[in-house]
VEXBADO-721072 format. One line per field, with one value per residue (C-alpha): x, y, z; residue in one letter. Coordinates in Angstrom, 1 decimal, decimal comma. Example, Ala and Ser with C-alpha at 12.3 -4.5 7.8 and 13.67 -1.06 7.14 Angstrom:
! residues 2
xx: c(12,3	13,7) .
yy: c(-4,5	-1,1) .
zz: c(7,8	7,1) .
midren: c(A	S) .
***
This chain:
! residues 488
xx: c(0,0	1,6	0,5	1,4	1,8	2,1	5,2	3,4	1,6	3,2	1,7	2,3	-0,5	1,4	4,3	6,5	10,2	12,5	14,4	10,2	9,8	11,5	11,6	9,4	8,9	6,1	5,2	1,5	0,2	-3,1	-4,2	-6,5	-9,2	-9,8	-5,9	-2,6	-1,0	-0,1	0,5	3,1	3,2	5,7	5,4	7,5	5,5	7,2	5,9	5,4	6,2	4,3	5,3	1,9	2,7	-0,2	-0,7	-1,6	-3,9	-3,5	-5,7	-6,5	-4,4	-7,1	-8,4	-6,2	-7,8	-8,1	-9,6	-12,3	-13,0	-13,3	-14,9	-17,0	-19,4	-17,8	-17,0	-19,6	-21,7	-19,5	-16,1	-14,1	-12,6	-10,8	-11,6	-9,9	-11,4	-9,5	-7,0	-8,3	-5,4	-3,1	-3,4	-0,8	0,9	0,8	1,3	-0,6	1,2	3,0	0,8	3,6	2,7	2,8	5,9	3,5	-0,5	-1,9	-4,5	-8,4	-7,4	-4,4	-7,0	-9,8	-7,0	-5,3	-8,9	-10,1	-6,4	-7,3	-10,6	-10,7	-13,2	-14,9	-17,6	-21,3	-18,9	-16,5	-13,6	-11,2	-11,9	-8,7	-8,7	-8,7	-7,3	-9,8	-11,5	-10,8	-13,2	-15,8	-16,4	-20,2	-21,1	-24,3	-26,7	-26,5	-28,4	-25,7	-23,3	-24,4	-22,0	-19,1	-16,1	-14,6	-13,6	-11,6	-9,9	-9,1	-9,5	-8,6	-9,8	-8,9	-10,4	-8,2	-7,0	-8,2	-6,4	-4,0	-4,2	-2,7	-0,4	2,3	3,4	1,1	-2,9	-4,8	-8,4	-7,1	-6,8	-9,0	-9,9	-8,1	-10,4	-12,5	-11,5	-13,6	-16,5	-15,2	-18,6	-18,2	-21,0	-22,3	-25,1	-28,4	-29,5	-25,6	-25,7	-22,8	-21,4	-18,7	-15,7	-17,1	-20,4	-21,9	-24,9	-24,4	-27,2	-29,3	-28,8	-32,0	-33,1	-31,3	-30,0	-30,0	-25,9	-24,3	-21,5	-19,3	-15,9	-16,2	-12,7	-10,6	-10,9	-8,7	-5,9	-6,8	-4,2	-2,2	-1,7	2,1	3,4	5,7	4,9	3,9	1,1	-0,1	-2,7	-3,6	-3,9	-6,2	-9,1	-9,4	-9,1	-8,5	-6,0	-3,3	-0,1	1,6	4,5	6,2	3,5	0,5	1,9	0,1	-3,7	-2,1	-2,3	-5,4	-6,9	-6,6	-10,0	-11,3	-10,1	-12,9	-12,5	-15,8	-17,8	-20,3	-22,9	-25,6	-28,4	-30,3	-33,1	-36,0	-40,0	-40,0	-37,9	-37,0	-36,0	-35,5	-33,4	-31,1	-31,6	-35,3	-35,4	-35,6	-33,2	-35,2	-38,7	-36,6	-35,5	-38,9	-41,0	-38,5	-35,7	-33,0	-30,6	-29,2	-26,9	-29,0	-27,7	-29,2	-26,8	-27,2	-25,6	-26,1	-26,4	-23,7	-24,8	-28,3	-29,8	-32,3	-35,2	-38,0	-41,2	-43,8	-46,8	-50,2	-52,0	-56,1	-55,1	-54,6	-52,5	-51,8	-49,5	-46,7	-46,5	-47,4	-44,5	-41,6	-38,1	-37,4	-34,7	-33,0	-30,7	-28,6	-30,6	-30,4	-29,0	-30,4	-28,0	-27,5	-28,5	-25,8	-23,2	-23,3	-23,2	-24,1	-27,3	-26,3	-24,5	-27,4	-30,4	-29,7	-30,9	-34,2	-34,9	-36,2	-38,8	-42,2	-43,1	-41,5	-42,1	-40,8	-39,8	-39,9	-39,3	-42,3	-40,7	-38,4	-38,2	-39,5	-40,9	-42,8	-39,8	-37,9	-40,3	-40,3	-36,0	-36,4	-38,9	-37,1	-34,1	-35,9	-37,2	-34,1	-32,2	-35,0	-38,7	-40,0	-39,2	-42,2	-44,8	-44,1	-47,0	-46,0	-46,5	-45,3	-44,6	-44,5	-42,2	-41,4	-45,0	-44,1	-42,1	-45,1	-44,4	-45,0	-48,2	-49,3	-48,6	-49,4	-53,4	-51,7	-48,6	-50,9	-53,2	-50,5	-48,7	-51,9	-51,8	-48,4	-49,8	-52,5	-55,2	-55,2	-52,5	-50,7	-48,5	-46,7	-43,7	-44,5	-46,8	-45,7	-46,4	-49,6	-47,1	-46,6	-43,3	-40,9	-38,0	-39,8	-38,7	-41,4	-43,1	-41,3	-43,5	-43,6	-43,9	-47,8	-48,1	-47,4	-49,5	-50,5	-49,8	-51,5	-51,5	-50,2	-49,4	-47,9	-46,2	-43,5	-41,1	-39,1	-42,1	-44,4	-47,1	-49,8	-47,1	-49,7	-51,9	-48,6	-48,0	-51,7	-51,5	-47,9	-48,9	-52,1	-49,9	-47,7	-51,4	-52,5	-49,4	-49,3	-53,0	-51,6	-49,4	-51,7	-54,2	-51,4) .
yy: c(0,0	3,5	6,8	10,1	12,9	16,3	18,1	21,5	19,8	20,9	18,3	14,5	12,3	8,4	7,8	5,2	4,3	6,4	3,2	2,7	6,0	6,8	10,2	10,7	13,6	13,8	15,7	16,7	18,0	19,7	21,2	23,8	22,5	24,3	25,3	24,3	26,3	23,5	24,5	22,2	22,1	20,0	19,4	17,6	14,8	12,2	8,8	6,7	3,1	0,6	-3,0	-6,1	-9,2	-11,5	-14,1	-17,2	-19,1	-22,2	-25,1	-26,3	-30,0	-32,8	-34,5	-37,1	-39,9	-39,2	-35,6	-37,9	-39,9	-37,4	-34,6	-36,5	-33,9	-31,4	-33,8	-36,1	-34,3	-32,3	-33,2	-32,1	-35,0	-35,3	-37,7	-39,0	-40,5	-43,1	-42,5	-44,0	-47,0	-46,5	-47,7	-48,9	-48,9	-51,7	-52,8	-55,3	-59,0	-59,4	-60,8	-63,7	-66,7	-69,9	-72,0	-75,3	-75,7	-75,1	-77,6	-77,1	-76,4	-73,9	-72,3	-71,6	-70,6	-68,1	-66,5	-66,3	-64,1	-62,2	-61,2	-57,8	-56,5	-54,0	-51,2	-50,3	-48,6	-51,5	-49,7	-51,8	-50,6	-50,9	-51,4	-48,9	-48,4	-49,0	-46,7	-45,3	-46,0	-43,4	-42,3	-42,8	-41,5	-43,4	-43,7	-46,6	-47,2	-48,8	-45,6	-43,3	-40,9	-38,6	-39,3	-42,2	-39,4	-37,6	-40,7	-40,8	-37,8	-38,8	-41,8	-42,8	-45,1	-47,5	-46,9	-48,2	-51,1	-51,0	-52,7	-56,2	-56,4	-54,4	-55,4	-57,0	-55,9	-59,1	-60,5	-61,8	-57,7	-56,7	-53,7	-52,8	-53,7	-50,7	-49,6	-50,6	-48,1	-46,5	-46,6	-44,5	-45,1	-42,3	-41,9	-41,7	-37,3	-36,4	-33,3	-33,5	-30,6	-29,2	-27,4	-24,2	-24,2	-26,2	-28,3	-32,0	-33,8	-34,7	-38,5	-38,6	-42,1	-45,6	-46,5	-43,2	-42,0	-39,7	-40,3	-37,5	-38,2	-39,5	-41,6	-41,0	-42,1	-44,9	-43,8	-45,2	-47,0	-46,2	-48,0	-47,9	-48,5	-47,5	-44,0	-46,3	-48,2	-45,4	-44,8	-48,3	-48,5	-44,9	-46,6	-49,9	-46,9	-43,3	-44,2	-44,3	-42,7	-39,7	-38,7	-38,8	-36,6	-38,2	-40,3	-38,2	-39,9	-42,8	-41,8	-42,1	-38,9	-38,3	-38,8	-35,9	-34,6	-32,6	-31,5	-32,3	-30,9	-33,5	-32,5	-34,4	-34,1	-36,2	-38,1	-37,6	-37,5	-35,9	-33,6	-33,8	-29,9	-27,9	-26,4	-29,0	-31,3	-30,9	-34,8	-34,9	-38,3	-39,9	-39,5	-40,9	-44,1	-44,3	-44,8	-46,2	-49,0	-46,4	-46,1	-42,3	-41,3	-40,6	-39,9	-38,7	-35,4	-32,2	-32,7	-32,3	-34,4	-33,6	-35,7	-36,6	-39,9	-41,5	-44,3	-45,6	-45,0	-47,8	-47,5	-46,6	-49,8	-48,2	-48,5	-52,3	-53,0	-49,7	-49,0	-50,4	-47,9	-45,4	-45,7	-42,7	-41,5	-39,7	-37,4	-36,0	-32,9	-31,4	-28,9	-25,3	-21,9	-18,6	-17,1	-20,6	-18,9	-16,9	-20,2	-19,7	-23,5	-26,6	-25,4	-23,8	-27,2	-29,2	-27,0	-27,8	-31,5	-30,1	-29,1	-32,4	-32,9	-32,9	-32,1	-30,3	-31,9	-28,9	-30,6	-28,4	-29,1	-28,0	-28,1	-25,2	-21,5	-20,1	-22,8	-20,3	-18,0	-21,7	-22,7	-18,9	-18,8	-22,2	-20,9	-17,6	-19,5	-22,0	-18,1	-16,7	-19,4	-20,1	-18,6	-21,8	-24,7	-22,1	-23,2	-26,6	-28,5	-29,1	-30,1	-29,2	-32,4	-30,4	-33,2	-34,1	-33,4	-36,5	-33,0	-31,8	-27,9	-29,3	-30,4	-28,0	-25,2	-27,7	-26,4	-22,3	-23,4	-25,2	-21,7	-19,7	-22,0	-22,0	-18,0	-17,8	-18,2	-17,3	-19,8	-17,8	-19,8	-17,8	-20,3	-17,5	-16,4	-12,5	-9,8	-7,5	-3,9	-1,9	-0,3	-3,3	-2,5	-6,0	-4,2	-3,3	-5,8	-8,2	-8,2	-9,8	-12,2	-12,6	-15,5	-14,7	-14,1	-18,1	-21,1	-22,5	-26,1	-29,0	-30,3	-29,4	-32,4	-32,8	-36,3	-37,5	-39,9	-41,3	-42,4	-43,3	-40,7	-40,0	-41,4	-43,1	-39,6	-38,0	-41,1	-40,4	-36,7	-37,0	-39,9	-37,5	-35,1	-36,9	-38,0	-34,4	-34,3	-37,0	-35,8	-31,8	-33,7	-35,9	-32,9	-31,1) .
zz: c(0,0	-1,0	0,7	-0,4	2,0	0,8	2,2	3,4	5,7	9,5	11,3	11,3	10,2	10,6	12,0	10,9	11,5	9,3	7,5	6,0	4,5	0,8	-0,9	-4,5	-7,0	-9,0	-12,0	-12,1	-16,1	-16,5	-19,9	-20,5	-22,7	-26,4	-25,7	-26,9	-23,9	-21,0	-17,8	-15,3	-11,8	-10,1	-6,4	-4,2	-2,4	0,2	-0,4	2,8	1,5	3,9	3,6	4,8	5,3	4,9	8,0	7,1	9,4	10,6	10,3	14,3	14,7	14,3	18,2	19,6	20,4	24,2	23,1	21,2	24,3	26,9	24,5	21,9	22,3	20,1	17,5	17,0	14,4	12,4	10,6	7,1	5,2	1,8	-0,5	-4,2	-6,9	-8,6	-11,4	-14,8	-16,3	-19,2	-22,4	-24,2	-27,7	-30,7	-33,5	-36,3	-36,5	-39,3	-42,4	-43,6	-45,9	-44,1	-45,3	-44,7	-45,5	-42,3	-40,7	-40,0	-36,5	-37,5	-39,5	-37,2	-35,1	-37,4	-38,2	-34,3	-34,1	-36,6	-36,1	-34,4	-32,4	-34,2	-33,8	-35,6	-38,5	-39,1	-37,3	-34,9	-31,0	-29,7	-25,6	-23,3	-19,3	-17,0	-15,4	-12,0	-9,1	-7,4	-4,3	-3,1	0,3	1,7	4,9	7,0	10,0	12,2	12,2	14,8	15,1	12,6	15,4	13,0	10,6	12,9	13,6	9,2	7,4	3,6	1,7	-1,5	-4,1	-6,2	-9,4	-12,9	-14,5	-17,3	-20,8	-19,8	-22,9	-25,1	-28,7	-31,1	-31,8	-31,4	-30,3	-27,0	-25,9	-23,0	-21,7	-18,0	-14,7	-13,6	-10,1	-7,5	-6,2	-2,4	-0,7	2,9	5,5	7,2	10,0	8,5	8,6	7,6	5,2	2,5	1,4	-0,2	2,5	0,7	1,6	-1,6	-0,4	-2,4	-0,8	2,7	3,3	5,6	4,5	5,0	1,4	0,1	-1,3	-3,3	-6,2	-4,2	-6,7	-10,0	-10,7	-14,1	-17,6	-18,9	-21,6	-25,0	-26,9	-30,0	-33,5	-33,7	-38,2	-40,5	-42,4	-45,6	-43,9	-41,7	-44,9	-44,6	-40,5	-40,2	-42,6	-39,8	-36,5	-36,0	-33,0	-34,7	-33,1	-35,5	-33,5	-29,8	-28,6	-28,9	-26,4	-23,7	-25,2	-23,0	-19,7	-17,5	-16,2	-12,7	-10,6	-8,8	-5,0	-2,8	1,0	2,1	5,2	6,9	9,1	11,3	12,2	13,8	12,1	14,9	14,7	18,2	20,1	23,6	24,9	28,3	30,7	32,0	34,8	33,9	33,6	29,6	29,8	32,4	30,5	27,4	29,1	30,6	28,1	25,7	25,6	25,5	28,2	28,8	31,4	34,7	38,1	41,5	40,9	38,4	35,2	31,9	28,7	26,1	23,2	21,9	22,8	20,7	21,6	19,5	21,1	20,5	18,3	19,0	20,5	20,2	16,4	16,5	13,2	12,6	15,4	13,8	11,3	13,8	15,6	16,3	17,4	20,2	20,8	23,9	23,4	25,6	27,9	26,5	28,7	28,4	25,6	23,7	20,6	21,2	21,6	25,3	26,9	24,5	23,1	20,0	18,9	19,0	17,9	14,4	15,3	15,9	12,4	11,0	14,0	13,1	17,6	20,3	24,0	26,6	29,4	32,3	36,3	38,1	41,4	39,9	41,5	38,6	36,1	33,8	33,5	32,4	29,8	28,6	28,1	26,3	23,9	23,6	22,8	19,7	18,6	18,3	16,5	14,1	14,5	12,7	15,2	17,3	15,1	15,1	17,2	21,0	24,1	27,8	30,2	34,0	35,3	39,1	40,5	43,2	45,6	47,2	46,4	42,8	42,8	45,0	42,4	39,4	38,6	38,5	36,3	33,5	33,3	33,4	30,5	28,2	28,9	26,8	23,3	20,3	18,9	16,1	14,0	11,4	9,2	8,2	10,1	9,8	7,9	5,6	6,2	4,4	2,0	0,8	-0,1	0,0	1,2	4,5	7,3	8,5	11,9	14,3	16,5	20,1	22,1	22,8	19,2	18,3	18,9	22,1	23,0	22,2	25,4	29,4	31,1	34,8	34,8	37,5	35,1	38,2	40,0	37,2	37,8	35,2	32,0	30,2	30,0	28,1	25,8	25,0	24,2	22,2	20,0	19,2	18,3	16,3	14,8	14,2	12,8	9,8	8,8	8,2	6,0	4,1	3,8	2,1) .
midren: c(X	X	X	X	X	X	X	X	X	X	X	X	X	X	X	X	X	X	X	X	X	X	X	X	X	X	X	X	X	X	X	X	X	X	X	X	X	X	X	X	X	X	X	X	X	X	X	X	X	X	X	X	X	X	X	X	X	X	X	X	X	X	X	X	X	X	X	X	X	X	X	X	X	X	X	X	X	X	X	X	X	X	X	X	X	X	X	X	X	X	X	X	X	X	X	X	X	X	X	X	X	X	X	X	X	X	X	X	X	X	X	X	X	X	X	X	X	X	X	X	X	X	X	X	X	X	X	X	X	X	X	X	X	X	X	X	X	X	X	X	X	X	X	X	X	X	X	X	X	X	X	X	X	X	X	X	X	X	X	X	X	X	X	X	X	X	X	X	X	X	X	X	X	X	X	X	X	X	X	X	X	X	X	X	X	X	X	X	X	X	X	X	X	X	X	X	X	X	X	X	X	X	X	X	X	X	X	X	X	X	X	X	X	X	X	X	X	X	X	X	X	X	X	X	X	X	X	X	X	X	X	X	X	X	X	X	X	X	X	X	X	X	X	X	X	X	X	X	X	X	X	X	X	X	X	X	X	X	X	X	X	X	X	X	X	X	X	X	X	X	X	X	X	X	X	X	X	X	X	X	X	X	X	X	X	X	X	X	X	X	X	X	X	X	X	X	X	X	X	X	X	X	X	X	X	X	X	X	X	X	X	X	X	X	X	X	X	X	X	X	X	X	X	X	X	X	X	X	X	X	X	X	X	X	X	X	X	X	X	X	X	X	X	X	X	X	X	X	X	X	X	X	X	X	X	X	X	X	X	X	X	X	X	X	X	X	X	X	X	X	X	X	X	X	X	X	X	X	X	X	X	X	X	X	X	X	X	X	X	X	X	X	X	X	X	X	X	X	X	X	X	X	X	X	X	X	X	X	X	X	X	X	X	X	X	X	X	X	X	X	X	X	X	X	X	X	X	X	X	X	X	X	X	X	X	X	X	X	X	X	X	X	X	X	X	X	X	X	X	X	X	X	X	X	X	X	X	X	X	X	X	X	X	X	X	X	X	X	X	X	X	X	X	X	X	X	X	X	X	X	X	X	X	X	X	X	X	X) .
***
């Protein structure tokens, strides 16, 4: 960067030391328009040379494996890997057998043996298709359902499919030529909800169903091979195929091309029909592994969850055959902090897993100082990192009403719940003004302004109080639910 400083100037403007700064003169024309007289001003102007050097950052060091053991929580759903497509074969260069007269008559056997030799393989226009390298494997990225986690990648970072064969013979163009072996297909499992993308922000795909995958690297193209004859019979050999080899350089057509190399960036998120959130030690784990076979972490002392638990709740039994296809996932996440939109505590981590929920259960402890104020920072928290997981259907589960204080307080905590919200639904996140001008900014809801619950349930999980009456009420919301879809 170059300054100029004009030398009247009295006063300093930077200051830098004096083995930086280097002397100029500059000569400044100006002519008069509609005249041929010029007029030149020189001025002496001291040039302030200032030299940047351009940091470059640092890539962090990948987790050792004790970081991945102790801290799994920050690397379990997110990781950058490099993959490479495999190079494509070579080809190779020959050259037609010579045509000689037998010396003897050949036999019936010699014959058929001489002709099968001969006979090249040829394409829909009657020129001879020379073989070719094979070509160099892909890299698929799929979902399977027995990976549960990203840490794997941290543990190998770069994969690399193998290589196309080459052609399996030099010297003499005959029907016994085959083509090289293609490469193998890399196939990478991933946990079923990953989001591939590109390390610069391109979005490749959403593998949110078991089976689905995405070619991610496509490998090389095998080299072709060359006709290889004397300058006389070069006439000759370019009417049977056009690969025919003209000098040194056309050596190059040989060589496979190199398969593709992507960074890749792969996200989870977790693949769930209903969403477990709170404030922590609300009891959100032990309401998961009561009422499914999952087994979370749970402990007669505060502490939070740091990664999300899944469980399969069982289907509906009043629909008889239909509750096997009624049935759901169940996800606990971490418990959220006033300020996790803001990446205060774990909260801001995990609220991306709640984007493929169809309900919300708010888990909130009842025996709390302030229970109301709790269930209000939780839902100002889904509203501030995304408005939309507030119109989602919910419920609210008012856990631990065995303390007596509880259920004491339990009839004036469900009114004043049902208070906080609108029945009348707006699908819309906000309005636009009556100028209806689209550059004005939309009306920004409050937490009144969004819908009510479906339900208010007070439950104790640890000793078993009233659990059927919420299994009822969520799988009528996760009812609700499927016919708003099928309407649509």
């Amino acid at each position: 960067m170059l300054a100029f400083v004009p030398q009247q100037r009295s006063f300093p403007i930077l200051t830098f030391p004096s083995d930086k700064i280097t002397w100029t003169s500059l000569s400044a024309f100006y002519s008069l328009n509609g005249s041929r007289r010029k007029w030149i001003a020189e001025k002496n102007y001291r040039g302030i040379v200032v030299k940047n050097v351009l940091a470059k950052v640092k890539n962090p060091p990948p987790p050792t494996p004790e970081t991945l053991v102790k801290e799994a929580h920050k690397y379990f759903d997110e990781v950058i890997i490099t993959v490479r497509a495999g190079d494509g074969g070579h080809g190779t260069v020959l050259s037609l057998p010579n045509q000689k007269a037998p010396t003897k008559p050949l036999g019936k056997l010699e014959k058929e043996k001489a002709r099968i030799r001969n006979s090249y393989k040829r394409d829909f226009d009657g020129s001879v298709i020379l073989p070719m390298g094979g070509h160099g494997g892909d890299v698929v990225i799929y979902a399977d359902e027995s990976k549960d986690t990203l840490l794997d990648f941290h543990k190998k970072g770069r994969y690399s499919a193998k290589r196309g064969g080459n052609v399996g013979a030099m010297g003499v163009l005959s029907s016994q030529l085959h083509n090289g072996l293609a490469g193998p297909t890399l196939c990478i499992p991933v946990p079923l909800g990953t989001v591939v993308k590109h390390k610069r922000g391109k979005l490749l795909a959403d593998l949110a169903r078991p089976g689905d995958e995405v070619v991610v690297a496509r490998g090389g193209q095998g080299g072709i091979s060359l006709l290889e004859s004397p300058e006389h019979k070069k006439k000759k050999m370019m009417a049977m195929t056009p690969n025919v080899m003209r000098d040194e350089s056309d050596k190059v057509l040989l060589l496979g091309q190199p398969g593709e190399e992507v960074s890749l960036q792969l996200i989870l998120r977790v693949v769930a029909d209903v969403g477990l959130v709170g404030l922590p030690n609300a009891g959100k784990s032990t309401l998961l592994g009561a009422i499914t076979l999952a087994k979370p972490d749970i402990a007669d002392y505060p502490f939070t969850t740091l990664m999300p638990n899944l469980g399969r709740l069982d289907g509906d039994p009043s629909l008889g055959p239909g509750q096997f296809s009624s049935e759901a996932t169940l996800a606990d996440l971490p418990g959220l902090i006033e300020g996790a939109h803001l990446g205060k505590g774990l909260g801001r981590n995990f609220l991306r897993h709640l984007r493929r929920t169809r309900l919300l259960v708010h888990v909130v402890d009842a025996a709390a100082e302030d229970p109301v104020n709790d269930y209000r920072t939780v839902k100002e928290e889904l509203r501030m990192y995304n408005p939309d997981y507030l119109e989602r259907p919910y419920i609210v589960v008012l856990n631990k009403i065995d303390i007596p204080e509880a259920i004491e307080r339990l009839p004036k905590l469900t009114e004043e719940i049902w208070k906080i919200g609108s029945d009348n639904i707006d699908l819309q996140t906000g309005t636009v003004s009556e100028t209806d001008d689209p550059c004005e900014e939309k009306k920004v809801k409050e937490i009144e302004e969004y819908p009510r619950p479906h339900a208010v349930v007070g439950v104790s999980v640890l000793k078993g109080i009233r659990i059927n009456e919420m299994l009822k009420e969520i799988r009528a919301a996760l009812r609700s639910c499927r016919d708003d879809i099928g309407s649509s």
